[in-house]
Phi, psi and omega in degrees: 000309170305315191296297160326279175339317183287310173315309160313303183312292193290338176289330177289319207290303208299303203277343161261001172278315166323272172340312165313306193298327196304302152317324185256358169265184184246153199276130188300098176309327180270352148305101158291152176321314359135297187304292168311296169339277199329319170282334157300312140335298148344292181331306196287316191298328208275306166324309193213069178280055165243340183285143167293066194245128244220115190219171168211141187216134191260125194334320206256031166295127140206142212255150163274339182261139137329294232264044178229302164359242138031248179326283167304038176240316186263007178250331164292309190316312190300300184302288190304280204313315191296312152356262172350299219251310189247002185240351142087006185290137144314322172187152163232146161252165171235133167211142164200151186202193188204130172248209190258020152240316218217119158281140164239128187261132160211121193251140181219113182230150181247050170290174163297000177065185184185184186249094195267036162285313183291314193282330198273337179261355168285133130348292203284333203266103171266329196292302162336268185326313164298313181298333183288338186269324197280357180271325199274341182303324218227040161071356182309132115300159191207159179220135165242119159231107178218175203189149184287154175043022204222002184047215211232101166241126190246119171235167174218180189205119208226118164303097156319296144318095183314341187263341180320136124344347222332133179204127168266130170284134171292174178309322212270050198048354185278126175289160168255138221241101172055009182247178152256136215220095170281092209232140155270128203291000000 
């Protein structure tokens, strides 16, 4: 039992140091963001090649910010992996594109799901909670719609513009307006 504990323990130490390093180093210039995912993806497909993960990222990402680049890089990384690692899915998608306002992100798994009232109120589960401050930092909204045995669909929205609105659509089109909108499907 310690010996788990301990395990957990050094996979938490190992995935913020990343993340450290990952900030202090200067972001490999001969990559574009596009580029970059896809190794992260790679990475993920490489981890757990039994999952199907699917992704579509649209040519014309390009961030006016460091630190928001930065901040979204590490709040997808944050989604997918958790995918990945805890929902027990068969295959995830990724999307992201852009519009003349807004990026838009969407992480989707047919994993086992959760509540995500529970996740957001756990303690010990900190990578949920850290990706939402680093999405409220850089003006983001975001919608989790999951339910047990129905998986996860996570979208979000990131202001290009800093004065932007951001508002995520719900299923039946209607936005939800500046608020966070935790919903079980």
């Amino acid at each position: 039992m310690e010996i788990g504990n301990l395990q957990k323990s050094i996979e938490k130490i190992r995935g913020s140091l990343a993340d450290t390093i990952f900030i202090l180093k200067p972001m490999n210039t001969q990559l574009n963001w596009k580029e970059r995912i896809v190794g992260l993806i790679s990475d993920i497909k490489n981890a757990y090649p039994d999952i199907d993960l699917k992704y579509r990222i649209s040519d014309d990402i390009v961030f006016n910010s460091f630190d928001k680049e930065v901040l979204l890089y590490l709040i997808i990384k944050e989604y997918i992996w958790n995918a990945a690692k805890h929902s027990g899915c068969k295959s995830i998608e990724f999307s992201m594109s852009k519009s003349e306002e807004f990026y838009h992100v969407m992480v989707k798994d047919d994993g086992k799901g959760f509540l995500p009232e529970e996740v957001l109120k756990d303690s010990s589960l900190k990578g949920y909670s850290t990706a939402l401050k680093r999405l409220e930092i850089i003006s983001g909204q975001y919608r989790i719609v999951s339910d047990r045995n129905f998986g996860t669909q996570i979208k979000f929205e990131i202001p290009i513009i800093e004065n932007s609105k951001p508002y995520v659509e719900n299923d039946d089109k209607k936005p939800t307006k500046n608020n966070i909108l935790l919903k079980n499907a």
